[in-house]
C-alpha positions as CSV (number, residue, x, y, z in Angstrom):
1,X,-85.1,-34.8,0.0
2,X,-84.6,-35.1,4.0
3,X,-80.5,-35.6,3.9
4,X,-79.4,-33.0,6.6
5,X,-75.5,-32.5,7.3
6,X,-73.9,-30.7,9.9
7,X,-70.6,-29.3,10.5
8,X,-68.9,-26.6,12.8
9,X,-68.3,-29.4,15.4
10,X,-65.0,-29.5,17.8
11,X,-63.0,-28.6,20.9
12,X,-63.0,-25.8,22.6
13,X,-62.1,-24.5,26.0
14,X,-64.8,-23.8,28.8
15,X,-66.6,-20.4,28.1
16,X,-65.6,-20.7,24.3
17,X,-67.7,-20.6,21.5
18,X,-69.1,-22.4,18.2
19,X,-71.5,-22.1,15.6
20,X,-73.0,-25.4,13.8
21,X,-74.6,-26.0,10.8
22,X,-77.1,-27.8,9.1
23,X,-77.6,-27.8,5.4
24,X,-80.7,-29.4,4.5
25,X,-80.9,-30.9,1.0
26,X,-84.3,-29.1,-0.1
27,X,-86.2,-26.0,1.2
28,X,-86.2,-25.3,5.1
29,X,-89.8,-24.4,5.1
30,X,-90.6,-27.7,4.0
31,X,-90.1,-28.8,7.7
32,X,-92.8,-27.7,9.6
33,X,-89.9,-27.7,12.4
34,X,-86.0,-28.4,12.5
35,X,-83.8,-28.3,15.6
36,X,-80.9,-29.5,17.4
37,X,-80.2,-32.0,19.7
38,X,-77.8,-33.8,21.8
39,X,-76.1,-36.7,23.5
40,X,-73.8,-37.1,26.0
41,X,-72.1,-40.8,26.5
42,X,-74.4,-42.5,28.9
43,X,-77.3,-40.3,28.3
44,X,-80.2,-39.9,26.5
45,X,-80.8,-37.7,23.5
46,X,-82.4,-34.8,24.5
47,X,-83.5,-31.3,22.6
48,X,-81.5,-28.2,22.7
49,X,-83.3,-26.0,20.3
50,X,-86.4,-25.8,17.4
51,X,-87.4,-23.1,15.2
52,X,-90.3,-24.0,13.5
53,X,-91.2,-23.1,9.6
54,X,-93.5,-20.0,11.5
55,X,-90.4,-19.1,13.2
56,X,-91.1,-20.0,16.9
57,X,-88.3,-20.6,19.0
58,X,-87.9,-23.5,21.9
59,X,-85.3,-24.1,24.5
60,X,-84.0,-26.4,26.4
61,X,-83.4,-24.8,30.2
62,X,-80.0,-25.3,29.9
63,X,-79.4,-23.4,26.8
64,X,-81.5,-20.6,27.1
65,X,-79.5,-17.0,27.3
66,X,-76.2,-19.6,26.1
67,X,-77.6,-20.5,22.7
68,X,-79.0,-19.2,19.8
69,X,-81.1,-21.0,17.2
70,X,-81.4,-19.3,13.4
71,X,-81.8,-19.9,9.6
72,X,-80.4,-18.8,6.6
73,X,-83.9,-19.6,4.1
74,X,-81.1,-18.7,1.0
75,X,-78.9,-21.5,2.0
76,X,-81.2,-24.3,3.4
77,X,-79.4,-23.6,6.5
78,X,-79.9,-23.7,10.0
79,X,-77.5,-22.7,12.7
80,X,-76.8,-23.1,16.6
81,X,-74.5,-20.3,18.2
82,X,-73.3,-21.8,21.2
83,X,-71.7,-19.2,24.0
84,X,-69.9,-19.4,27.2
85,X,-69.8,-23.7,27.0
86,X,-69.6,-25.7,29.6
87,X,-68.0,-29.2,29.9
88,X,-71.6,-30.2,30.5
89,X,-72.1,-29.0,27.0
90,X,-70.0,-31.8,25.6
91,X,-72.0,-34.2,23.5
92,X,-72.8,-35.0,19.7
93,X,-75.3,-32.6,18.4
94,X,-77.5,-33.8,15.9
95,X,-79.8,-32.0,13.6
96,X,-83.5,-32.8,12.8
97,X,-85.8,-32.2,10.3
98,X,-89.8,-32.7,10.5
99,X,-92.3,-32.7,7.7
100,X,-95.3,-34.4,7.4
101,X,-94.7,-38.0,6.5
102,X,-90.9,-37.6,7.5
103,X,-88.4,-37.4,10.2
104,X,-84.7,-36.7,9.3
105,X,-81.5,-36.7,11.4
106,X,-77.6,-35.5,10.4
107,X,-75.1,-38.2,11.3
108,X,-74.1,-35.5,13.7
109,X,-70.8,-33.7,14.9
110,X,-69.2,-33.8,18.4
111,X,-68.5,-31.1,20.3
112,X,-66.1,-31.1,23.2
113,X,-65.4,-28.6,26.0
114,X,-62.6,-28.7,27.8
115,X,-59.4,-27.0,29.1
């Protein structure tokens, strides 16, 4: 009901780009919001982006005009485009899914930027 798996993960040079994925196991729009996150080694995990079931979209600073959050409805999919990366950008990104009653993660997929 809540298992969420990403992919699209990996290295890339500085001002590269990648797309992940989360494919939920049920209907997206059972979430009242799904997003992605990230860690860096040392760090603390910390939000990236959200689109909620209405379709609202949140930010973190540093990924605004960089990132794009978006979802597929047909495919129980949501994606993050990720533009011109930074090594900054370099962290496992995990997806999350929200409902009421629930709170779901991906096991998460590491993306790495660097020349």
């Amino acid at each position: 009901q809540g298992e969420l798996v990403e992919s699209g993960g990996g290295l890339v040079q500085p001002g590269g780009s990648l797309r992940l994925s989360c494919a939920a196991s049920g209907n997206i729009f059972s979430f009242y919001v799904m997003g992605w996150y990230r860690q860096a080694p040392g760090k603390q995990r910390e939000m990236v982006a959200t689109i909620t079931s209405g379709g609202s979209l949140d930010y973190a600073d540093s990924a605004k005009g960089r990132f794009t959050i978006s979802r597929d409805s047909a495919k129980n999919t949501v994606y993050l485009q990720m533009n011109s990366l930074k090594p900054e950008d370099t962290a496992v990104y995990y997806c999350r899914a929200r409902r009421i009653g629930g709170n779901y993660w991906g096991q998460g997929t590491q993306v790495t930027v660097s020349s």
